[in-house]
Every structure is written in structure tokens, then in C-alpha cells.
DODREN-353063 format. One record per residue: x, y, z of N, C-alpha, C in turn. Coordinates in steps of 0.2 Angstrom, whole numbers, padded with zeros to 4 digits, always signed. Last residue first. Layout:
REM DODREN-353063
XYZXYZXYZ...
//
This chain:
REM DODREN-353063
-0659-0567-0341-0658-0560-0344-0658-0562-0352-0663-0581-0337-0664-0576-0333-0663-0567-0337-0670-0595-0344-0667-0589-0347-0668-0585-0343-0667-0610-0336-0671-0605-0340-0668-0598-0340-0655-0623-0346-0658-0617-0337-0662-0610-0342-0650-0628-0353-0658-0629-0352-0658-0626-0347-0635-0624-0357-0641-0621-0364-0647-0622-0359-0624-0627-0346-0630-0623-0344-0636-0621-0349-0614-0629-0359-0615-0629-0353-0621-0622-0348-0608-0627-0371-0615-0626-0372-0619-0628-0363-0597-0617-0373-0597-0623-0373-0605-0622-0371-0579-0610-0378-0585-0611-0379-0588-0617-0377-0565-0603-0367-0567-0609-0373-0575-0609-0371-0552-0598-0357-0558-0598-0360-0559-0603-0365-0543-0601-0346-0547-0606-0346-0553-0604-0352-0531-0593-0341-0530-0598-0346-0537-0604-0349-0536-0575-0336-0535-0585-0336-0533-0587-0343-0536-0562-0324-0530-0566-0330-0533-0574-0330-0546-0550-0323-0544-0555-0318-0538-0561-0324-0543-0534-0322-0547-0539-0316-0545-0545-0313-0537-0519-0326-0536-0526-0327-0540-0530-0321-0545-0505-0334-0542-0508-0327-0542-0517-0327-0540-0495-0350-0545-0501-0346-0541-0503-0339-0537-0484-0354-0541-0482-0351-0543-0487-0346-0519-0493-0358-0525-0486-0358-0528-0485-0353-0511-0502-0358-0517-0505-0357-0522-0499-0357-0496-0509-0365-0501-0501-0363-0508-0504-0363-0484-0519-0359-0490-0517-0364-0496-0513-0360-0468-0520-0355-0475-0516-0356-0478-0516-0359-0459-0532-0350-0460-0528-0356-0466-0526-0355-0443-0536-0342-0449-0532-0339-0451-0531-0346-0430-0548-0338-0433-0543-0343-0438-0540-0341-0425-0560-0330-0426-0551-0326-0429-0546-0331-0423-0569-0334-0421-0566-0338-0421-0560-0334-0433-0575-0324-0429-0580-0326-0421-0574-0330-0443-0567-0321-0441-0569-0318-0435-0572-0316-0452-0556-0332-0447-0564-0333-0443-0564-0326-0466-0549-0331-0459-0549-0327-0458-0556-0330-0476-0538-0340-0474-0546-0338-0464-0545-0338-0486-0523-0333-0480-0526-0333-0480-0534-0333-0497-0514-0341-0497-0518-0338-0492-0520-0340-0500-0495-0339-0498-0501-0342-0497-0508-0338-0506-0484-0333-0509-0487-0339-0503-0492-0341-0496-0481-0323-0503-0486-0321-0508-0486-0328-0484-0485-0317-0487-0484-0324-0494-0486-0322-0481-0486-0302-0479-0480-0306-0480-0479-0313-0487-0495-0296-0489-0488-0296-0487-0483-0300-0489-0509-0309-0484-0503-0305-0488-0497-0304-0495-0524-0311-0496-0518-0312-0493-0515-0308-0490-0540-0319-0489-0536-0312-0492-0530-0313-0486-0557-0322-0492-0550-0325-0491-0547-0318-0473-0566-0324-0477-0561-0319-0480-0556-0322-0472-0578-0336-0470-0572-0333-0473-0570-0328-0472-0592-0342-0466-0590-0336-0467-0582-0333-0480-0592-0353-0472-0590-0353-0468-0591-0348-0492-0591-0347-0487-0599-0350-0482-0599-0354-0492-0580-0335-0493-0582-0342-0490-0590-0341-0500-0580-0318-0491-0581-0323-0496-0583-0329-0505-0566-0311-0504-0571-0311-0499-0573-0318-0508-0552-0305-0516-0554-0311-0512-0562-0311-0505-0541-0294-0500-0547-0297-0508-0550-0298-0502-0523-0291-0506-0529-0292-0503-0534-0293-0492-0515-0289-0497-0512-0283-0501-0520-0284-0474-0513-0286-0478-0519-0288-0485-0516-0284-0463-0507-0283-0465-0504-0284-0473-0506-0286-0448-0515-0292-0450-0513-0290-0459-0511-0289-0441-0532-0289-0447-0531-0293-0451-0523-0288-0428-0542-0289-0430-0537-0287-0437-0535-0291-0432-0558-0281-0428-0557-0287-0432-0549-0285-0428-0578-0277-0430-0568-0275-0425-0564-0279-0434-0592-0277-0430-0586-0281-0433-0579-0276-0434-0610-0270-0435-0601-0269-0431-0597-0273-0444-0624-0273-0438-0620-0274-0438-0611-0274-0451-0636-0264-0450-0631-0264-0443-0627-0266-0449-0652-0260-0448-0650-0268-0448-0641-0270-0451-0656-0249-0445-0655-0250-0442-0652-0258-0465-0657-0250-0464-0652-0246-0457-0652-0249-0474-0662-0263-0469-0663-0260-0464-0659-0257-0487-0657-0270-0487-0661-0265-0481-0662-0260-0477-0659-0285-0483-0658-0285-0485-0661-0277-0461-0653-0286-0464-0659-0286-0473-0658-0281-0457-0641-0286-0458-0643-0292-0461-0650-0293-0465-0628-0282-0467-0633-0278-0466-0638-0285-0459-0611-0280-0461-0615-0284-0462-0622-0280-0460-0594-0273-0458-0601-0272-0461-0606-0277-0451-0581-0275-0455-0584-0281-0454-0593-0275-0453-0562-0271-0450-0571-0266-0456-0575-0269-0447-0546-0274-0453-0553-0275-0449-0561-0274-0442-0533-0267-0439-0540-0269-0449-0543-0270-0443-0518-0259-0444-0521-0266-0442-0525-0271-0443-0519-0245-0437-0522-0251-0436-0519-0257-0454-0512-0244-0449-0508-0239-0442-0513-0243-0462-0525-0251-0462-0516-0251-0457-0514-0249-0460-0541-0255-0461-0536-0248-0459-0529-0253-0473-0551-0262-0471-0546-0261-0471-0540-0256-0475-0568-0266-0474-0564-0260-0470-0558-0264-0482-0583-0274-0478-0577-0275-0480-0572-0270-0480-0600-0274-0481-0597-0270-0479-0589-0271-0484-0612-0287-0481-0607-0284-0482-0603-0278-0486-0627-0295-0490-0625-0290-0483-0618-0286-0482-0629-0312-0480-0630-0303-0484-0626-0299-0485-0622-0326-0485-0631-0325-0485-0634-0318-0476-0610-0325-0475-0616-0330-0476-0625-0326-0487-0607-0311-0480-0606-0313-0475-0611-0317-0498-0604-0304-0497-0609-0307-0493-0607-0310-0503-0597-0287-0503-0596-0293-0500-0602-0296-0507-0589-0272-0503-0592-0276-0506-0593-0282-0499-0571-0264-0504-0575-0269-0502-0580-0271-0498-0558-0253-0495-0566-0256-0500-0570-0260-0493-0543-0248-0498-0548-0251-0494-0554-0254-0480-0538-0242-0487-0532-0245-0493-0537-0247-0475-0548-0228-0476-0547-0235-0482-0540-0237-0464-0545-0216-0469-0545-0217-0473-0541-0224-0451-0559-0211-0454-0551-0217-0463-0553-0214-0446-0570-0205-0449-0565-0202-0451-0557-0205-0442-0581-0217-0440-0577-0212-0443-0571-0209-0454-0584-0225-0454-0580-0224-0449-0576-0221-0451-0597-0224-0451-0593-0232-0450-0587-0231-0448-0609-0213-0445-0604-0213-0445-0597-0220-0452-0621-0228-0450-0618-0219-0445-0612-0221-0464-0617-0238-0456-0620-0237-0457-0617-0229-0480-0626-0231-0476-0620-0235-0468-0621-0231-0490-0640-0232-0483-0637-0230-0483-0632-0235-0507-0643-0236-0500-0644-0240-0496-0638-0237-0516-0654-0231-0514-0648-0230-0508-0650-0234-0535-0659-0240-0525-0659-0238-0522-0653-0235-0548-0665-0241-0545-0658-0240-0538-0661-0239-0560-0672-0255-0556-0670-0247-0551-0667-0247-0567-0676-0266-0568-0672-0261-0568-0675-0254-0562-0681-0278-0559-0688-0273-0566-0683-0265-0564-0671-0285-0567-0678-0286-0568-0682-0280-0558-0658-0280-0564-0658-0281-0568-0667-0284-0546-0657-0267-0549-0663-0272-0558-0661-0277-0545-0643-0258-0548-0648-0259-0549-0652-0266-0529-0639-0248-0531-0641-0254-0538-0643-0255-0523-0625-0240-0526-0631-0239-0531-0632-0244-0506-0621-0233-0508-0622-0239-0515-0626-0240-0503-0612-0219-0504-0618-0222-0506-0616-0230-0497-0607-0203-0498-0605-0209-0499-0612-0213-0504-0606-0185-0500-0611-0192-0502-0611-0199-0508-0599-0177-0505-0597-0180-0499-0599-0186-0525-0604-0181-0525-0602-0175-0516-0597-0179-0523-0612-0192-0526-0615-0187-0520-0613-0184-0526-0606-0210-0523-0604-0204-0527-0607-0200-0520-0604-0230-0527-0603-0222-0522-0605-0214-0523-0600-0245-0519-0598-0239-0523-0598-0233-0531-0614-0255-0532-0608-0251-0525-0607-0248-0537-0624-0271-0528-0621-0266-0532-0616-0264-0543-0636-0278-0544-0630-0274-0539-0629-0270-0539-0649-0291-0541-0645-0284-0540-0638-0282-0533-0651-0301-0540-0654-0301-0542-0654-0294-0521-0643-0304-0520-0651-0304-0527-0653-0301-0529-0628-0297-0522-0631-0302-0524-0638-0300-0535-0614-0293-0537-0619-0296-0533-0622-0301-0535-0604-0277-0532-0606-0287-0535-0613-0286-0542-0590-0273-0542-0595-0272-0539-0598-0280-0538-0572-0270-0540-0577-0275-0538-0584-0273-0534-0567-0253-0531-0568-0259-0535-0577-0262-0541-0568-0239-0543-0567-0246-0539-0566-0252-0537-0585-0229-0533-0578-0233-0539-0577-0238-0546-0592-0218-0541-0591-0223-0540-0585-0225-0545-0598-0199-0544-0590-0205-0543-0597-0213-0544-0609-0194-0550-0604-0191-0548-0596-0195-0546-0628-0194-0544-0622-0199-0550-0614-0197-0542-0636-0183-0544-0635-0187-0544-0628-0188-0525-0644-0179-0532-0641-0177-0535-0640-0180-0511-0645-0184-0513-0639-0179-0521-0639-0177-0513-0652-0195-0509-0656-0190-0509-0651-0184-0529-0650-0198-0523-0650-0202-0519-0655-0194-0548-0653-0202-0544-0655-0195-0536-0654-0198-0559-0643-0207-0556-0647-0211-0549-0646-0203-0576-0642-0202-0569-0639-0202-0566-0646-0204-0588-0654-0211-0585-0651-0206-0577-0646-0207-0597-0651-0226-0593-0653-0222-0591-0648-0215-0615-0651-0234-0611-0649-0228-0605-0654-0226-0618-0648-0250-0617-0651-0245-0612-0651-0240-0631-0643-0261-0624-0642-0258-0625-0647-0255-0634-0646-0278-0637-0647-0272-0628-0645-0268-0635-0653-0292-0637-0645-0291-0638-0646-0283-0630-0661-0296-0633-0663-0293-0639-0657-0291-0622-0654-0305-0624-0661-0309-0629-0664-0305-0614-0647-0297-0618-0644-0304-0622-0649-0306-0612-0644-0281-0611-0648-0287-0616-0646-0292-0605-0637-0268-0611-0636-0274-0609-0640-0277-0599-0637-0251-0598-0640-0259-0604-0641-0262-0594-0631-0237-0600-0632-0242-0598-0631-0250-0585-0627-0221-0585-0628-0229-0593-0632-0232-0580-0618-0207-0583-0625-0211-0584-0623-0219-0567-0612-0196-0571-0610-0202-0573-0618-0204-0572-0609-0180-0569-0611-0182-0573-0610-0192-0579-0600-0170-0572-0599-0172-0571-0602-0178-0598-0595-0168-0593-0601-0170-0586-0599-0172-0607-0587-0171-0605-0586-0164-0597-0594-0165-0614-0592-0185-0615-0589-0178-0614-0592-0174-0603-0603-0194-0610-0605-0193-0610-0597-0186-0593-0597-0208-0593-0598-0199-0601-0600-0199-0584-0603-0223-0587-0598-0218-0588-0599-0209-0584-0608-0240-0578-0605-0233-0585-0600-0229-0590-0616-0254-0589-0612-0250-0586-0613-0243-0585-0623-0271-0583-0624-0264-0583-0617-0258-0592-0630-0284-0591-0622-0279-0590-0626-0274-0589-0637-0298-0590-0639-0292-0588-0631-0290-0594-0648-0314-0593-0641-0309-0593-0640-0302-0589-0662-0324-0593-0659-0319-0590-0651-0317-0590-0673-0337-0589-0670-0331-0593-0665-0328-0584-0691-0343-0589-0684-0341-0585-0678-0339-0576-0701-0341-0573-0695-0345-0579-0692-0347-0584-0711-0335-0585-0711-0341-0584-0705-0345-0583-0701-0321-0582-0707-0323-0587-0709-0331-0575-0686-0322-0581-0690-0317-0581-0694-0323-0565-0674-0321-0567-0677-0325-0571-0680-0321-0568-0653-0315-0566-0663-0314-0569-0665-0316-0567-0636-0311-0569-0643-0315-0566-0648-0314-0572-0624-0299-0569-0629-0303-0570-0632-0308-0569-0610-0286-0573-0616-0291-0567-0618-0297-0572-0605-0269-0567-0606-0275-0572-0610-0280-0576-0589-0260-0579-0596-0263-0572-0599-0268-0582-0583-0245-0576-0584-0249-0580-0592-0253-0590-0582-0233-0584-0577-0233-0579-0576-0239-0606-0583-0225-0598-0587-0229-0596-0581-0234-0615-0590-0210-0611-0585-0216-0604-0587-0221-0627-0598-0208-0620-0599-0211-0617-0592-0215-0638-0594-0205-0634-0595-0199-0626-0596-0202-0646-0600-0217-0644-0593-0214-0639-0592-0209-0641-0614-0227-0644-0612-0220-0642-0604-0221-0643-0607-0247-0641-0613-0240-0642-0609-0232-0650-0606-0262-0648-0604-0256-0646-0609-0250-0644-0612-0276-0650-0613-0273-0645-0608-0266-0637-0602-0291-0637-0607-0285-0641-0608-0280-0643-0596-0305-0642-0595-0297-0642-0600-0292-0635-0593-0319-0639-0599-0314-0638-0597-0309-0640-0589-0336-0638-0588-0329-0639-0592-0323-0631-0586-0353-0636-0590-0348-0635-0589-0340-0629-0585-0366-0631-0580-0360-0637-0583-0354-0619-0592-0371-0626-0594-0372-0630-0591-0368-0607-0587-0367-0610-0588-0374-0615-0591-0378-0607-0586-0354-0609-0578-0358-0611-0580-0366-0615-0593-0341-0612-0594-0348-0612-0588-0352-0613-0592-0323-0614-0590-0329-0608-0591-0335-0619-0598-0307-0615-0598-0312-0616-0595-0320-0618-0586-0292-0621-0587-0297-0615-0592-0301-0622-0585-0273-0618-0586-0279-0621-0588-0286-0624-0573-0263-0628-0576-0266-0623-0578-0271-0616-0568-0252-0627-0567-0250-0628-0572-0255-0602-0566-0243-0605-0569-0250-0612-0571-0248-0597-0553-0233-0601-0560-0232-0602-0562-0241-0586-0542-0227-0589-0542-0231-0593-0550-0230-0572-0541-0216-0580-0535-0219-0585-0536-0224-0568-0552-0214-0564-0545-0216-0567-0539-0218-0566-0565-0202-0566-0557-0205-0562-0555-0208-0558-0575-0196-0561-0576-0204-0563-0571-0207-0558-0572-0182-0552-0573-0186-0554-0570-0194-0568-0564-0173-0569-0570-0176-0564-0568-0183-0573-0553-0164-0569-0558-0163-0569-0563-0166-0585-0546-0172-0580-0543-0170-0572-0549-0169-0596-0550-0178-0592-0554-0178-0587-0552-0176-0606-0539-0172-0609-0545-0172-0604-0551-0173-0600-0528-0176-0600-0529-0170-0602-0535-0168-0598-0527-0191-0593-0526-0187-0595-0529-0178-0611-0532-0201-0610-0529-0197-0605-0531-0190-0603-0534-0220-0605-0536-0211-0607-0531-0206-0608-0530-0237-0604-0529-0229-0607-0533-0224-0610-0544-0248-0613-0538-0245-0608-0537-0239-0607-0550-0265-0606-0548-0258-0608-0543-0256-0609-0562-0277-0613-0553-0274-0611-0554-0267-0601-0572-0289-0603-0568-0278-0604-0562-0280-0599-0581-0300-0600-0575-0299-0600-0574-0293-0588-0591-0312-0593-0591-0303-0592-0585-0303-0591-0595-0329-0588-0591-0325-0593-0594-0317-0584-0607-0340-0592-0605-0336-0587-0599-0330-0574-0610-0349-0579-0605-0352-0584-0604-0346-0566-0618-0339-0568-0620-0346-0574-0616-0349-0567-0606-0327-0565-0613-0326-0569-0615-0334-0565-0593-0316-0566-0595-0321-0565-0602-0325-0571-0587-0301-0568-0591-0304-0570-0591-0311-0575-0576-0294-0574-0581-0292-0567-0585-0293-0578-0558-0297-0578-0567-0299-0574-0570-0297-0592-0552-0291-0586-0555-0290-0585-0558-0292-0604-0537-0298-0600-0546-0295-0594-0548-0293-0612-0527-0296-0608-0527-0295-0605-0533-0292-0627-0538-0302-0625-0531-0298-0619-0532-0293-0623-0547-0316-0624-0546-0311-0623-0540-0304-0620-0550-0329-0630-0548-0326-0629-0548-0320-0608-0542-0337-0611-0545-0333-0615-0545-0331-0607-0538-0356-0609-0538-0348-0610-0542-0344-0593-0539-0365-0597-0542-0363-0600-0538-0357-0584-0539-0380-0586-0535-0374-0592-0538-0372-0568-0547-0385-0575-0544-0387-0577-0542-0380-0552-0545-0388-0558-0550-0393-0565-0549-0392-0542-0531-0392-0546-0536-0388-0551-0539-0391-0525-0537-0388-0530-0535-0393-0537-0537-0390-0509-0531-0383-0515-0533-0380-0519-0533-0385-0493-0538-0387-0497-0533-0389-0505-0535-0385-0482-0547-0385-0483-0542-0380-0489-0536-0381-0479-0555-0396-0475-0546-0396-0476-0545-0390-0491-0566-0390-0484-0569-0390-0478-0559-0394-0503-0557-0385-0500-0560-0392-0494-0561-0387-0518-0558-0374-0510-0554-0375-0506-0558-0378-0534-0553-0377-0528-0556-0379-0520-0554-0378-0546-0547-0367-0543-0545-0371-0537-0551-0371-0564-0544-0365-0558-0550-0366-0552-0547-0368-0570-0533-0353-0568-0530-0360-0562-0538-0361-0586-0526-0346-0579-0532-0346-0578-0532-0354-0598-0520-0336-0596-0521-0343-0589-0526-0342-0607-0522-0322-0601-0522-0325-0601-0525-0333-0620-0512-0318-0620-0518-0320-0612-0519-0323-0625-0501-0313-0620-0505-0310-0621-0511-0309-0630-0494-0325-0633-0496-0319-0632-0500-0313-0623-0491-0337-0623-0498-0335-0626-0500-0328-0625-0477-0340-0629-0479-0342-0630-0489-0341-0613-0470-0336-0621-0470-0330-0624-0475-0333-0598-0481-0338-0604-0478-0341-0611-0477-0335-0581-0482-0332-0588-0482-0328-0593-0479-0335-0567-0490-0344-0571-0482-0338-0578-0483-0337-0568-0507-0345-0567-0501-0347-0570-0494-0342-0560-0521-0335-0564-0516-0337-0564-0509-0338-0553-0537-0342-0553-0529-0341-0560-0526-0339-0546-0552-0343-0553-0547-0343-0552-0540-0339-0534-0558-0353-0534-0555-0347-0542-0550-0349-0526-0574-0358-0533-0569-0358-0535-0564-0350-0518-0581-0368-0518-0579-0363-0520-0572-0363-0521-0591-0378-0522-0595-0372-0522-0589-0366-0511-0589-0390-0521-0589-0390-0525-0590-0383-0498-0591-0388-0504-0584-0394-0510-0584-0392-0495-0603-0384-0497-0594-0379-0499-0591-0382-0505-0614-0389-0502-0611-0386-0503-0604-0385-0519-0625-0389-0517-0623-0383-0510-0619-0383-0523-0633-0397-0523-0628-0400-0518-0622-0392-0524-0646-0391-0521-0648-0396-0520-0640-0399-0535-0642-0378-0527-0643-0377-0523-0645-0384-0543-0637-0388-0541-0632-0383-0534-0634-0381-0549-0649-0392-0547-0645-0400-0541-0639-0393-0554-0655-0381-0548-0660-0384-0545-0653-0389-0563-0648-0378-0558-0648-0374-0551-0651-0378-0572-0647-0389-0570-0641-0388-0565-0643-0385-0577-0662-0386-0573-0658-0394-0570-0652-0392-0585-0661-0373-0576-0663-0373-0575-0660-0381-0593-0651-0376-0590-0648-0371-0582-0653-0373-0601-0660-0385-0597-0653-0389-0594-0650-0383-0604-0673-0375-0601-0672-0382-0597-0663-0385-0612-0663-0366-0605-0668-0367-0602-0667-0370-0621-0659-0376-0617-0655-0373-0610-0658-0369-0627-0674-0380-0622-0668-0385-0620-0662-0382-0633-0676-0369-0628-0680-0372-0625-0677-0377-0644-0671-0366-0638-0670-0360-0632-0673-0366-0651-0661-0379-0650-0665-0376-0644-0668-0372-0649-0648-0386-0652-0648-0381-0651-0655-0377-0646-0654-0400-0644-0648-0399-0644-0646-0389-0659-0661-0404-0650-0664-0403-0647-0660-0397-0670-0652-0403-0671-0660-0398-0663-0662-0400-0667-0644-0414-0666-0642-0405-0666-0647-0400-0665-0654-0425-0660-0650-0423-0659-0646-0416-0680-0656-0424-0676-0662-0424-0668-0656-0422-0686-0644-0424-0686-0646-0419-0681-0653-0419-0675-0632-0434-0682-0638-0434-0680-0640-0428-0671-0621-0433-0671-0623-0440-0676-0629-0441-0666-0617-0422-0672-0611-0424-0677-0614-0430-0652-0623-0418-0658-0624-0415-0666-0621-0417-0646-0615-0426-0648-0622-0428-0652-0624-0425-0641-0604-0419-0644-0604-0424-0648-0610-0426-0635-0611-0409-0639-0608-0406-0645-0607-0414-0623-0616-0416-0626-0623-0415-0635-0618-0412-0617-0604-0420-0619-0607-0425-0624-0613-0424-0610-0601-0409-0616-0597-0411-0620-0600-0415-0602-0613-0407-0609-0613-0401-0614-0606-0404-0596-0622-0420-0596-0616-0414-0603-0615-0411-0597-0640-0422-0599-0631-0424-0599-0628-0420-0597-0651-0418-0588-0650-0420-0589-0640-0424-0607-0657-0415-0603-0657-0411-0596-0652-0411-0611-0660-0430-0617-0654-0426-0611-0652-0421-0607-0672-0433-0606-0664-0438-0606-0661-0432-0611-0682-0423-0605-0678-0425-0604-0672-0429-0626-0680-0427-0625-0680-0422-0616-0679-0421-0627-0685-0439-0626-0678-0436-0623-0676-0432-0621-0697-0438-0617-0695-0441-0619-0686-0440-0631-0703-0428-0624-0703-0427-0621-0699-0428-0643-0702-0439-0644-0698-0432-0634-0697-0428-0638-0701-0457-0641-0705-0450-0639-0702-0443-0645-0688-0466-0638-0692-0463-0643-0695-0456-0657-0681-0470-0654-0687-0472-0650-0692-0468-0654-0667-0466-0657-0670-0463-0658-0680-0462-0645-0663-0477-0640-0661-0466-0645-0670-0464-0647-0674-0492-0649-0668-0487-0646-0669-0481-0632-0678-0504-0637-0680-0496-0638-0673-0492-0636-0674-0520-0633-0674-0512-0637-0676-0508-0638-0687-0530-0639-0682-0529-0638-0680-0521-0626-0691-0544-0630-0691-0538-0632-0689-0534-0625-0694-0561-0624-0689-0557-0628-0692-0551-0617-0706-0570-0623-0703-0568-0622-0699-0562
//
């Protein structure tokens, strides 16, 4: 005798409640429109969990280089984008080939990104300073962060973080993700800046979950407290924040713990620089290692430090290796490579092996390369913030 299917609706609230989990975020969007028992799931703190870690778990079990290495472009200026930034995903295939996956805009007037961390992107709108007002203050560099956003593209959603004191200015932000207790999680902003007429730099940490900042003091190293960082891109490796910062003339490395939240300093190799004076230095995450990459110009050498033991000053290992003519460095595939761009091609995008000295080209045309991650993946974070665009 024949039986008759069980309706979606039928199944007991569990067993949807998994299906539901394991569907891409267009399609969960869609379900939402179909009844209200599906938007009351779909909506609820507990299945965005839920469908944030499913995605996570399928990300690292799906997680190789074919699919993992994403670099955001932007294509030629259009009048008609009002100085709203378009962005263009593209893929780079294990050939070397770039493909791109889709085109997005950003809703913010001409943004920074921050950060990219498990599909949510950190945005700054910055504005100039005026020169005279901070003239002697290390931490300069002409510009101030006015307002920080978070944003989902794939559920096009916008968050504007709450405002903090005015007297703070702030200069630089970094952002993240950490597990939190009962394998939840969480998002974290970490701003950099000066309170007026102040030397020294303080710190303010957002949390997503509490939606709230909070003030710490300058972070005290073996030299003092910390009165520059670097604006090279802030990384985000092993469940912390990496800056290039400075108390006074002691170079450092200084970490924040986005769980544990607290600061470390972390030693650079002695003596790395023997007395060069680099074109830029970034750091970066180098098969799996926390890296240090420098490049001097009047050389045309790149100085690769590696830190193969996580935290362990004696674990620094130095390559220099020739690398001409280098104008940009977007950061290391999960090959081991150097995304680099040359003044001398400037429609292509260079990955250097390091290891192999090999160099391969991939033509990048019209579009400008922005920013390289390994972090993209859908997820339903942010769906109950109200609709700004």
C-alpha cells in the first residue's frame, strides 16, 4: 500500500529545523516569504547559529585552494555609481586563471575595508584631519575613522556601529571572529586612536553580541606604552589581532586576543632589518605561520620572516629572495605564494613562490585589486538588523 509523503511542514520542528540549516542563504531568504512558521525559524538567534556553524564546518572540510582564494577587485569608475564603490569577487583556480564569481556594491560612501572575517565584511568611512591641531602626535597620518560599519552582502544588510566619545579620535581599526562558550560565536572591532592633546595611542573594542564598545587603556609593552602604529592592514591570524606598533623607538609586533581580550607584545627577529630602510612592510599568514614581508627598492630583495612557532621569538625564520619592482603585496595564497603587483605590468597580477622563485601571471585587465582573503562563506549573520539599503 502506497504512503503518502510527508509535507516540509509535517516534519517535527528538530528535523526542520535541520533541513532548513544545511540551505544556502538565497534560498533560506526565499522561505522566509512562504509562511510565517518558516520566517519565525529562519529568524530566530538559534538557527543563525546553527546555519553559521553548518557553513563553517562544510568551509573547512571544502576548504582547498581551488575554492578558497579570493581576491576583490574594483572595475573602471562608472558616473553613475555616485561614489559608491562597485567590487568585482574574483577566484584564482589552482592554472593561475582569475574567474569572477559576482559583483557587488558597497553602500558605503567611498569605504575602507577593514576587514573581512567569515562572510561579514568591517567598513570605515574616513575623513581628513586637520594638520595643525595634531601636528606633533606620532599616530598621524592625515586621516581619522568618523564612522564604522558592519556589512552582510548576502543578505544585504547594514550595521552602523553605535558612535563613541568625540574627543577620541581614531586612526585605524582591526576586526574578527572567536569561538565563545558553547562553540557559539562572535565579532569583534578593535579601534586605535588618541583622546585630544594625548601621546599616547588607547584602544576600544565593539562586540557584536553586546553591540556595545569598551574602553581600554594604552597597552604597556617592555618599552612603555604604545605611541604609533603602522598603517599597514591589521591581520587577523590564530584568534587575534596583529598590528606593526611602536613605544616611542621600539619596534614591535602587538597582538590583541579577541576572547581572552588582552594585548601581547610579540618581538620581531633582532636585528631584521639591519639598518634598511624598507619600501613597506606587511604582515601576513604564510602556509599556516604568522609572517613578517619587507620590501627594500634600491635592492629589489623581499625579506620573508616566518614565526614557525606561534609566539616564539626564537622561532623566526628569514628568506631574502629577489623580487623586482614590487608597487603592492594583497598577501599569501594557501600555496605559499606572494600576490604582488609590478610597476611594470600593471594589468597583471604577480604570485611569487618564494620557495621555487617561479613568478606566474594572471592578467587582471581593466580591474584594480583591493583586498585578498581566505574568509568568504554565506551566512545569515545580521538577517534582524533593520534594512538600511
Amino acid at each position: 500500500m502506497a504512503t503518502t509523503p510527508t509535507r516540509f511542514d509535517d516534519l517535527p520542528l528538530e528535523i526542520a529545523f535541520e533541513i532548513l540549516s544545511r540551505l544556502p542563504v538565497k534560498t533560506l531568504l526565499q522561505f522566509r516569504c512562504v509562511s510565517k512558521c518558516y520566517n519565525s525559524i529562519i529568524t530566530s538567534p538559534d538557527f543563525i547559529t546553527k546555519h553559521f556553524k553548518h557553513n563553517l564546518e562544510v568551509k573547512s572540510l571544502l576548504s582547498d585552494d581551488n575554492n578558497n582564494n579570493h581576491l576583490l577587485c574594483k572595475p573602471p569608475p562608472d558616473p553613475r555609481d555616485q561614489d559608491f564603490v562597485r567590487t568585482v569577487f574574483c577566484n584564482i583556480s589552482s592554472d593561475h586563471t582569475l574567474t569572477e564569481v559576482y559583483r557587488l556594491t558597497i553602500p558605503v560612501f567611498k569605504p575602507t575595508i577593514v576587514g573581512i572575517s567569515k562572510g561579514l565584511f568591517c567598513l570605515a568611512f574616513q575623513k581628513p584631519i586637520m594638520p595643525s591641531y595634531y601636528s606633533n602626535n606620532e599616530a598621524i597620518d592625515g586621516s581619522t575613522v568618523s564612522r564604522v560599519f558592519l556589512w552582510n552582502p548576502n543578505i544585504r544588510k547594514l550595521k552602523i556601529l553605535p558612535s563613541t566619545d568625540e574627543s577620541f579620535e581614531v586612526y585605524g581599526c582591526g576586526f574578527g571572529y572567536h569561538h565563545i562558550q558553547n562553540n557559539d560565536f562572535d565579532f569583534k572591532v578593535l579601534k586605535y586612536g588618541v583622546f585630544f592633546f594625548e601621546s599616547q595611542v588607547y584602544f576600544q573594542v565593539y562586540t557584536l553580541s553586546t553591540d556595545s564598545w569598551k574602553q581600554f587603556e594604552s597597552f604597556n609593552g617592555s618599552r612603555g606604552p604604545v605611541t604609533c602604529i603602522e598603517k599597514s592592514p591589521c591581520l587577523f591570524f590564530n584568534g587575534a589581532l596583529h598590528f606593526i606598533a611602536y613605544s616611542r623607538r621600539h619596534k614591535f609586533i602587538l597582538s590583541f586576543d579577541l576572547h581572552e581580550e588582552k594585548f601581547r607584545e610579540v618581538m620581531l627577529p633582532q636585528n631584521y632589518s639591519n639598518g634598511l630602510c624598507f619600501k613597506f612592510e606587511q604582515l601576513a599568514v604564510l602556509e599556516g605561520s604568522l609572517a613578517l614581508i619587507a620590501f627594500h627598492s634600491p635592492q629589489q630583495k623581499c625579506h620573508i620572516w616566518v614565526m614557525r612557532v606561534y609566539g616564539d621569538v626564537d622561532s623566526w625564520t628569514p628568506n631574502i629572495v629577489e623580487l623586482e619592482e614590487v608597487e603592492n603585496f594583497f598577501g599569501c595564497t594557501g600555496r605559499g605564494e606572494l600576490m604582488v603587483k609590478k610597476s611594470s605590468s600593471p594589468h597583471k597580477l604577480i604570485l611569487f613562490d618564494p620557495k621555487s622563485l617561479d613568478e606566474k601571471n594572471i592578467g587582471i585587465g581593466d580591474l584594480t585589486p583591493e583586498t585578498y582573503t581566505a574568509n568568504l562563506m554565506e551566512s545569515l549573520v545580521l538577517l534582524n538588523e533593520p534594512k538600511l539599503y
